[in-house]
Every structure is written in structure tokens, then in C-alpha cells.
C-alpha positions in Angstrom: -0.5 38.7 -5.5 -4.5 37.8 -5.5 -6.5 37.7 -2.3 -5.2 38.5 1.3 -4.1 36.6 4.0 -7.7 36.4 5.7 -8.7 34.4 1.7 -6.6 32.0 2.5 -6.8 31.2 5.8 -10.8 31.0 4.7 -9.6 28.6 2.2 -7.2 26.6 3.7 -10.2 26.2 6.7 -12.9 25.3 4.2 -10.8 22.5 2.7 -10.4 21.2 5.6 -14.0 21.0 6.6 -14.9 19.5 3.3 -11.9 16.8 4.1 -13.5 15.9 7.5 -17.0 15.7 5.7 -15.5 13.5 2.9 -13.9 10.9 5.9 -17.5 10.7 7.5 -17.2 13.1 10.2 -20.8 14.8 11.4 -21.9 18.5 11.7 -22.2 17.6 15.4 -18.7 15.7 15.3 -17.3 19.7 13.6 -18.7 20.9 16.4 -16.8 18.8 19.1 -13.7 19.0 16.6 -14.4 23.3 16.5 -15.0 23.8 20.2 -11.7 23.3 22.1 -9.7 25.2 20.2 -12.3 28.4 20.4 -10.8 28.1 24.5 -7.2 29.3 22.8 -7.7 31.0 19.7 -11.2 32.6 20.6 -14.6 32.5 20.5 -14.5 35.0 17.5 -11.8 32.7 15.6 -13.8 29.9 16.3 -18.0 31.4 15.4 -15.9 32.2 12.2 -15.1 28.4 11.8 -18.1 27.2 12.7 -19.7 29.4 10.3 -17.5 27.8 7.6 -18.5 24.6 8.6 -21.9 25.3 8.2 -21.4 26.5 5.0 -20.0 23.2 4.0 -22.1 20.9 5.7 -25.0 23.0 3.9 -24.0 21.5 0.6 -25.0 18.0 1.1 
């Protein structure tokens, strides 16, 4: 078994991202996609996203 659970939900997140950014969405459209869900998983779950999604939209 290779990685842990915590890889692949990092994966799984960050191919997501890159989808959105593929479709057209912005960094400030992540952001407003990102935030409401931070309300009920938590702010940690969600700084972790938005990490990831800067990450991503770093690349361009």
C-alpha cells in the first residue's frame, strides 16, 4: 500500500484544483469556491486547500 490516506486526499484535492483551472475558473473564483465549505469542515481543512490551490495556480 504506498502513501497514506492524508496523500490522497492531497491528491484527489489538487486534481481537482487543476480541473477548475483547466475550465477557466480564477484564483479569486478558488477562493469563493474554497470559502463556504471552511464554515463546515474548518478553517484548518480549508487554509490547507487554499494552500493547494495556490500551489496550482502558481504554475501558470
Amino acid at each position: 500500500m504506498s502513501g497514506s490516506a492524508g496523500d490522497k486526499q492531497r491528491r484527489k484535492t489538487i486534481f481537482h484544483i487543476e480541473s477548475a483551472k483547466k475550465s477557466g475558473d480564477t484564483r479569486d473564483e478558488m477562493v469563493g469556491i474554497i470559502t463556504p465549505p471552511g464554515f463546515c469542515a474548518g478553517w484548518p481543512k480549508a487554509w490547507a486547500a487554499f494552500n493547494m490551490a495556490k500551489e496550482v495556480y502558481a504554475e501558470s
